[in-house]
C-alpha positions as CSV (number, residue, x, y, z in Angstrom):
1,X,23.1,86.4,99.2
2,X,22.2,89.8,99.0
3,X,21.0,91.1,94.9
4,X,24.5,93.5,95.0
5,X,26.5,90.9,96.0
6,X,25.2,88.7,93.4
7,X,25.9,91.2,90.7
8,X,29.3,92.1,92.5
9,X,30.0,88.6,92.2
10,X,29.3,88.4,88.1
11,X,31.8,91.5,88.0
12,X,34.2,89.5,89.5
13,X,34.1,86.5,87.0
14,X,34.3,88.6,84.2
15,X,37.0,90.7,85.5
16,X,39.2,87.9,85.9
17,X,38.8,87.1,82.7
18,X,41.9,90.1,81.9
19,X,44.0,88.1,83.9
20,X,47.4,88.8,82.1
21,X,46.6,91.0,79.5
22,X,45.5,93.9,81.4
23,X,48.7,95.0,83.8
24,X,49.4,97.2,85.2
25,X,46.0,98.3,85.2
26,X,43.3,96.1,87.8
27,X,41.3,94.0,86.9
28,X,38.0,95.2,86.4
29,X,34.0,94.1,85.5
30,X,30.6,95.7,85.4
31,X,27.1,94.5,85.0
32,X,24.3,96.8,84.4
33,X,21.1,95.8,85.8
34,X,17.2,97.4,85.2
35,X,14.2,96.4,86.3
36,X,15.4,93.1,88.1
37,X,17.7,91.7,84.9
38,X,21.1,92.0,83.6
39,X,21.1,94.3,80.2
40,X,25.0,94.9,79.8
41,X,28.1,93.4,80.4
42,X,31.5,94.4,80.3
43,X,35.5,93.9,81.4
44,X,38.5,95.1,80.8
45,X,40.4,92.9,78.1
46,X,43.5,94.8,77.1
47,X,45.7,97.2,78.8
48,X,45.2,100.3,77.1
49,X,41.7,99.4,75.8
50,X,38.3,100.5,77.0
51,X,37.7,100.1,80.5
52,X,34.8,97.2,81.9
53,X,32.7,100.3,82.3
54,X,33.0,102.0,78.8
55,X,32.4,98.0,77.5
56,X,29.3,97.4,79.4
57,X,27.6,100.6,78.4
58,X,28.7,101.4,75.0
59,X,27.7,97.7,73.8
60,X,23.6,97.7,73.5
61,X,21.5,98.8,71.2
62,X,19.8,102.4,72.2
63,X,22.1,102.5,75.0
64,X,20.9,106.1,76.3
65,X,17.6,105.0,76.6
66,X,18.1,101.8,78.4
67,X,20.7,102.8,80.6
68,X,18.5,105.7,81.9
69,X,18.3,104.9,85.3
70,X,19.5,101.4,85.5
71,X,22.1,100.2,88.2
72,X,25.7,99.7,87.6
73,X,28.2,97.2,89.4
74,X,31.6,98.0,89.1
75,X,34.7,95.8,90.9
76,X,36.8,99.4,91.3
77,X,35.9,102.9,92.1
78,X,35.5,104.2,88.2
79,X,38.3,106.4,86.8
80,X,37.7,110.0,86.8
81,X,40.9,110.9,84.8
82,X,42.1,110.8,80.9
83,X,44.4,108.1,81.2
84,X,44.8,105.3,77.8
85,X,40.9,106.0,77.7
86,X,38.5,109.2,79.0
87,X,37.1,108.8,82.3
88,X,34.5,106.2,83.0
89,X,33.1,108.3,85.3
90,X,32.2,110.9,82.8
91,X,30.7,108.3,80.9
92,X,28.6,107.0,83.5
93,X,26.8,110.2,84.2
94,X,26.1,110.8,80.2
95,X,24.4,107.5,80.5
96,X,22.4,109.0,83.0
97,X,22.8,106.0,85.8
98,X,21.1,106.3,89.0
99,X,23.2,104.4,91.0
100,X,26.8,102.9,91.0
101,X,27.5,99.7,93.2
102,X,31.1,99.2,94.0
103,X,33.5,96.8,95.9
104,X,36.9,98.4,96.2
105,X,37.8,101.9,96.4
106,X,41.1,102.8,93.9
107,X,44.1,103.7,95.8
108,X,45.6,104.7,92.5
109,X,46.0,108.6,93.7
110,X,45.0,109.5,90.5
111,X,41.6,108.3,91.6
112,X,41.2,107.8,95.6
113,X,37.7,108.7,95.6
114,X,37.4,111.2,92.8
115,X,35.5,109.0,90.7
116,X,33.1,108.2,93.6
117,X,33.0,112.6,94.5
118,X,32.1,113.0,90.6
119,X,29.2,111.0,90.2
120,X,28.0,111.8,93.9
121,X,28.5,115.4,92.3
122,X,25.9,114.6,89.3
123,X,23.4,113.3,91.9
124,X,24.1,109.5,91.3
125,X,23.6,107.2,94.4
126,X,27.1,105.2,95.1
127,X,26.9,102.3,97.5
128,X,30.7,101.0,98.4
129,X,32.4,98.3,100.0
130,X,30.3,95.3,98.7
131,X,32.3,92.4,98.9
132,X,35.2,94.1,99.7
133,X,37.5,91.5,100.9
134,X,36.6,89.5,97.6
135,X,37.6,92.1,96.0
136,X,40.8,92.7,97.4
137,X,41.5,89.2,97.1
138,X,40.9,89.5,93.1
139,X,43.0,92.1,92.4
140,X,45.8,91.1,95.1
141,X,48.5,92.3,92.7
142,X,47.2,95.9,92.0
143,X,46.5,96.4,95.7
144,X,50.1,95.1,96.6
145,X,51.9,97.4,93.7
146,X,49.7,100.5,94.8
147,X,50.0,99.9,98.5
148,X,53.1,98.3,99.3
149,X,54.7,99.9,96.1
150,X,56.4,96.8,94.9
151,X,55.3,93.5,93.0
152,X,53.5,90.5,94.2
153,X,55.9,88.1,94.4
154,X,55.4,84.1,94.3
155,X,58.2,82.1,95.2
156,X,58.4,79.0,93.2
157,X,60.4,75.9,93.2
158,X,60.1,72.2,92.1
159,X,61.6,69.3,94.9
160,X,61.6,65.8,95.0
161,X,59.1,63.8,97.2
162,X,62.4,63.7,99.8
163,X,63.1,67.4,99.6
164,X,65.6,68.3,97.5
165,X,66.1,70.6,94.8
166,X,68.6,69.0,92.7
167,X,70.4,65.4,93.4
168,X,74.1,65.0,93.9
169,X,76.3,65.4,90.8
170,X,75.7,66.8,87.7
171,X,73.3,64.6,85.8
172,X,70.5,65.8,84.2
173,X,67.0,65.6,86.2
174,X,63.8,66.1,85.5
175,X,61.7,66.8,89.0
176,X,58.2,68.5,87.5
177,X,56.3,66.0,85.3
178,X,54.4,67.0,82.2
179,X,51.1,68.5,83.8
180,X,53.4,70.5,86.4
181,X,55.1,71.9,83.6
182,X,52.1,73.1,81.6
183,X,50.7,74.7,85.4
184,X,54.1,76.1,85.5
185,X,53.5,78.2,82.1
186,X,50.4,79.1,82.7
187,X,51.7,81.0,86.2
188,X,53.9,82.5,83.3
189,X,50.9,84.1,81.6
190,X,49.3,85.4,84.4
191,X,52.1,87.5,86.2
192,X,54.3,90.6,84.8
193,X,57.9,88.9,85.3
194,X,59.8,86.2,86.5
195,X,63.2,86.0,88.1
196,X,66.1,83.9,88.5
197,X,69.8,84.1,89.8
198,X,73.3,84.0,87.4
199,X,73.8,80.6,88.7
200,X,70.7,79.1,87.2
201,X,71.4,81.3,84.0
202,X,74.9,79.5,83.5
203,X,73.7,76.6,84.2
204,X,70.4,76.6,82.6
205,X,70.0,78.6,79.7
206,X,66.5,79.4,80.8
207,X,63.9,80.0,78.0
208,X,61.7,81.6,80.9
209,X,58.6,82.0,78.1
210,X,55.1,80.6,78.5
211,X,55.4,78.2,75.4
212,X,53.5,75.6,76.7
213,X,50.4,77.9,77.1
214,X,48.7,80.3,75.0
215,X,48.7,83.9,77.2
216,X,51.0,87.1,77.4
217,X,54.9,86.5,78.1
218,X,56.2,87.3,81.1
219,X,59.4,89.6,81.3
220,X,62.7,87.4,81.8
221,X,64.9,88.8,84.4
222,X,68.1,87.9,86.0
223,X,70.1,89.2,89.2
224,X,73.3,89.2,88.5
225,X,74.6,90.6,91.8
226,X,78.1,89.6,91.2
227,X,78.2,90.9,87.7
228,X,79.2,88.0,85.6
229,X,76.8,87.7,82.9
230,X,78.3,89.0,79.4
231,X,75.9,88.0,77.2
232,X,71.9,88.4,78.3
233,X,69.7,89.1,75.5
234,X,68.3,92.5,74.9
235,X,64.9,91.8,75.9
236,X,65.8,90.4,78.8
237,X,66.1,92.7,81.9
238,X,69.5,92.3,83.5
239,X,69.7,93.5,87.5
240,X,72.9,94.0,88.8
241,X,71.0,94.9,92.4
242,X,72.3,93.8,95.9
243,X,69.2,92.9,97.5
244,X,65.9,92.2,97.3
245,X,65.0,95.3,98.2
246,X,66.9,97.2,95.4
247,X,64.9,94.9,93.3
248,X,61.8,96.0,94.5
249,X,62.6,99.6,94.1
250,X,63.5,98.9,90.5
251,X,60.9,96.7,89.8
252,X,58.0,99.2,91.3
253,X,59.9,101.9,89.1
254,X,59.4,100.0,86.0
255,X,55.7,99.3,86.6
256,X,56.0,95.9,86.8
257,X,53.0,94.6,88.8
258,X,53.6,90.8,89.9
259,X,57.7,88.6,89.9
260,X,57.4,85.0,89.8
261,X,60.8,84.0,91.8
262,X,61.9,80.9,90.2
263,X,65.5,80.0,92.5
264,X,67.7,78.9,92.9
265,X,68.0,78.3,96.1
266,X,70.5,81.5,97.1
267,X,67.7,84.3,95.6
268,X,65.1,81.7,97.6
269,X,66.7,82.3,100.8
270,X,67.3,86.3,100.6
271,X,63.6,86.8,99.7
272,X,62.3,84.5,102.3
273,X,64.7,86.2,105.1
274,X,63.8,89.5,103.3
275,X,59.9,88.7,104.0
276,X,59.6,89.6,100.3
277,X,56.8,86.9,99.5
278,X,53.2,86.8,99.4
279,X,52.8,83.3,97.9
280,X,54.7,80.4,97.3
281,X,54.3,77.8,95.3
282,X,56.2,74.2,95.1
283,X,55.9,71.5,92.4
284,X,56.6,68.4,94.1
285,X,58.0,65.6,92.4
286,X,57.4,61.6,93.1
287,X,61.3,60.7,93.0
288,X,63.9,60.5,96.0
289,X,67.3,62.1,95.6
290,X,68.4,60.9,98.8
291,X,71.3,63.6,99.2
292,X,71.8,67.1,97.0
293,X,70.6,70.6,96.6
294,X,67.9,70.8,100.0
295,X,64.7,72.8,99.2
296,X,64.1,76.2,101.0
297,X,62.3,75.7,104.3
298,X,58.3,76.8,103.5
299,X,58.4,80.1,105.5
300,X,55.7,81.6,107.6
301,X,52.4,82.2,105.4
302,X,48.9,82.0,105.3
303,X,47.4,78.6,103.9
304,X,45.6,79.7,101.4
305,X,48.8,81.5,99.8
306,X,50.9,78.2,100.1
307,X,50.4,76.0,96.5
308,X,51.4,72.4,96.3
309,X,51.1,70.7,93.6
């Protein structure tokens, strides 16, 4: 392993520490390094607070002086625009940095390579594409909602050990035990929104909140394509769209970055036959049902994007 990829990969622990709290925006860490050692740190922790870069050089003490020169490691091309905060960028060069490592480049087209042409400008070395793939992988979400302009979406469903969703009749059930259901929250807290049909609404009464773990709450949605629902609360979000893809186009609109797709088994089915998915994820329960409500066939993906637990 190679010194920038061991920084690169310190930026990527500490960027993933914004995980749910920073979105839309990436996720993002930096490391400054002189003379062979780590002086500053830094991350993105809030949407709409400083940037990992404006953390890791604003935080020591004399920081014009020991910055002079040093290295920085950076996860994403640094801003070059006034966005919630001025532009890294800017900052760096103040700081007077000699060289900028980076991993991704920012398709945000309010950066795509303006941030690297200003600090090449000021005579600051930039080295790119360490790690890229890594990289990529870490901020999956931001990469999807730039480039494919529409959310990550996770399909997600519980079954029993025989396949089915739901048993025959109308008896209560429980498939997920306890630790499946804290897991299940904490997917809450790390993605924008989550998604289920008017069927499961009626039926359900779903809370859709993150209750049993601390973290941000995701935005409740339901598609109610048939326009049934009378009374969804205000802070839900209440589609009335046709198909996935008028979701997507209303959900890129709306900024919303990642869509957990929690069932039932209709919505399942049109996102799967859609190709709308990039990971799914099934809770698998211990019981049999022996008959009922069959699970969605796992569709075509990668194995490292298919989660069962």
């Amino acid at each position: 392993m190679t010194d920038d990829e061991k920084y690169m990969r310190r930026c990527f622990q500490l960027a993933a520490n914004g995980l749910g709290r920073v979105r839309p925006n990436p996720l993002v860490g930096c490391v400054v390094v002189k003379e062979g050692r780590i002086i500053s740190e830094g991350y993105h922790q809030q949407y709409g607070c400083n940037h990992a870069e404006r953390n890791a050089l604003l935080r020591t003490e004399n920081g014009e002086r020991r910055m002079e020169n040093a290295t920085l490691y950076v996860n994403l091309e640094p801003c070059s625009h006034f966005g919630k905060t001025p532009p890294c960028a800017d900052l760096i060069i103040e700081k007077r940095i000699k060289k900028v490592v980076c991993c991704n480049d920012d398709p945000n087209p309010l950066v795509a390579g303006k941030g690297f042409a200003k600090l090449e400008a000021a005579g600051i070395e930039v080295v790119r594409h360490v790690l890229e793939d890594e990289g990529r992988e870490l901020n999956r979400r931001f990469f999807t909602f730039m480039e494919k302009q529409r959310p990550y979406i996770i399909l997600k469903w519980a079954e029993s050990a025989d396949g089915f969703m739901a048993p025959e009749g109308k008896e209560k059930y429980w498939i997920s035990n306890e630790f499946q259901t804290i897991m299940s929250h904490r997917m809450r807290t790390e993605e924008a929104a989550i998604l289920v049909g008017s069927q499961t609404y009626l039926d359900d009464r779903p809370q859709l909140t993150a209750r049993l773990f601390g973290g941000n709450q995701p935005q409740p949605i339901v598609l109610d394509r048939r326009g049934r629902l009378k009374d969804v609360p205000d802070h839900w979000l209440h589609l009335r769209c046709q198909t996935p893809d008028e979701v997507m186009s209303t959900l890129f609109e709306k900024k919303i970055q990642s869509l957990i797709v929690e069932g039932g088994r209709q919505i399942l089915d049109a996102f799967i036959t859609a190709g709308l998915y990039d990971d799914v994820v099934i809770f698998r329960g211990p019981k049999e049902f022996g008959s009922g409500l069959k699970a969605p066939e796992v569709p075509p993906i990668a194995p490292n994007r298919l989660h069962i637990y």
